[in-house]
C-alpha positions, 0 to 999 in steps of 0.5 A, a space after each residue: 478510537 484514533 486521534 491521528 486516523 479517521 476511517 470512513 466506511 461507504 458499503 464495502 470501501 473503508 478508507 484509512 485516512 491519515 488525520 496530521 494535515 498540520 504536520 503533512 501526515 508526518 510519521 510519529 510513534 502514535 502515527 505508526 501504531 495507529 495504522 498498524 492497529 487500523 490495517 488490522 481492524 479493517 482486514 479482519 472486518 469481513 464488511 471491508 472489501 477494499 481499503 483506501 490510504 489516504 491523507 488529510 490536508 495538502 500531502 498524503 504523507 511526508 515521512 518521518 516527523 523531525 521532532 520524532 527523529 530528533 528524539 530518536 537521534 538521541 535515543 540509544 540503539 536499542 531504542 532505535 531498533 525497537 522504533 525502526 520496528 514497529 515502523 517496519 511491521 506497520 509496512 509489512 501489516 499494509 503490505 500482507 493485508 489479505 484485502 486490496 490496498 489502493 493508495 490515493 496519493 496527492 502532494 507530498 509522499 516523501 520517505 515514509 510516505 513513499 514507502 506507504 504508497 509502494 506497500 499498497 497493491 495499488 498506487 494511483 497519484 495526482 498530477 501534484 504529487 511528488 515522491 522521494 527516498 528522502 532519507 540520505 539528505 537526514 543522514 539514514 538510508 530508507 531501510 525500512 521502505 526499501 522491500 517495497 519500494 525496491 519491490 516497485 522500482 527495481 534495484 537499478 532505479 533504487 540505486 539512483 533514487 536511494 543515494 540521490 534523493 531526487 524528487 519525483 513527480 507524478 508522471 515519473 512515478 509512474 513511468 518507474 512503477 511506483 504509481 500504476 498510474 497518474 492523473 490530473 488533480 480534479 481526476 484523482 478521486 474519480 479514478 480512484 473510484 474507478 478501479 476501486 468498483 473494479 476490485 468489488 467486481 472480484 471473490 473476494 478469496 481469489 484475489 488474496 489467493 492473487 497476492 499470496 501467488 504473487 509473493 510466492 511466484 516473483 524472483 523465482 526461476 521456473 522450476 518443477 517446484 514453481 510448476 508444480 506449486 502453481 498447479 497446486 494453488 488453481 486445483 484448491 480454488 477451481 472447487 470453492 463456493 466461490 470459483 462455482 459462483 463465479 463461473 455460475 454468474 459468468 454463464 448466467 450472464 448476472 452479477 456474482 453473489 459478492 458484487 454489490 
């Protein structure tokens, strides 16, 4: 079905595996439609749990293709913001994806890629990888990655990394929030696996009611509105099937109904 992705399934963990090692998973307009497509078939899967992105090859993603850029230099405008479009919406349908995202990320993740590995809830790297807004070294700005990246970093760091274009390496990344953590090479999978089997631990319903609480509470000031609209979210979930069971499971000292 993909010729630029593979997607493995192992229980209730799908993982989105960028398949360009020859071009370092280098974003192309078939890359792009292709995870857009991906990321919606595995969130309306209600098989998948948990979604891993991930690269094939030495990088996990270097960012934009230069042939693909070059042609998009010669493109009109319109032409442009129709490309920078779909970009933008395969971010943003990474971004909202009701499920967890956790970005296993090893050497390179530049432009793009930084941006992919920002829009997933959670981003852990290999000793090897290195990050970088790559984008005003091409003579563009990192538009379409910066609500994530920004997200990740805050304004202050992005107004360095975004006009620099510095390298970042793994320790760094994590120290300014674009990786949660990092981990040497030969830990990587085995961490993954790790904090992967700790969302499985989690309903399913509460943790994309997490993420919608998250995007709905941060940058706001705590108001009556705040107050009363946090209120609101924990008295709809405190009587669900699934809150029962939680609390069920957690009094009966046994595993929750959604645990494997």
């Amino acid at each position: 079905m993909y010729e630029t992705l593979d997607i493995e399934r192992a229980g209730a963990v799908a993982t989105l595996w960028m398949n360009r090692p020859e071009l370092h998973n280098a974003f192309n307009a078939q890359l792009i439609s292709e995870l857009t497509a991906g990321c919606r078939e595995l969130d309306a899967d209600p098989a998948v749990r948990v979604v891993v992105l991930a690269g094939r090859g030495k990088s996990f993603s270097a960012g934009a293709d230069l042939n693909w850029m070059k042609a998009a230099g010669e493109a009109s405008e319109e032409a442009n913001f129709a490309d920078a479009m779909k970009l933008a919406t395969m971010l943003r349908t990474l971004a909202e994806m009701s499920k967890p995202t956790v970005a296993r990320v090893h050497g390179a993740a530049l432009g793009g890629g930084m941006g992919l590995a920002c829009a997933c809830d959670i981003c852990i790297a290999g000793e090897r990888a290195v990050f970088a807004a790559s984008e005003v070294r091409f003579g563009i700005i990192p538009s379409a990655i910066s609500p994530y990246v920004i997200r990740a970093i805050g304004e202050r760091q992005a107004y360095r990394y975004f006009q620099t274009a510095e390298r970042i390496d793994a320790r760094r990344a994590a120290e300014l929030g674009i990786a949660h953590e990092a981990v040497t090479s030969e830990a990587l999978d085995a961490r993954v696996r790790e904090v992967v089997e700790a969302l499985l631990q989690g309903g399913p319903r509460s943790q994309n009611a997490a993420k919608e609480l998250i995007r709905a509470v941060a940058q706001r000031p705590v108001d009556d509105a705040l107050v009363a609209d946090t209120a609101r979210r924990i008295a709809s979930l405190r009587t669900t099937p699934e809150a029962k069971e939680g609390l069920a499971a957690f009094l009966g000292k046994r595993a929750a109904a959604w645990v494997a």
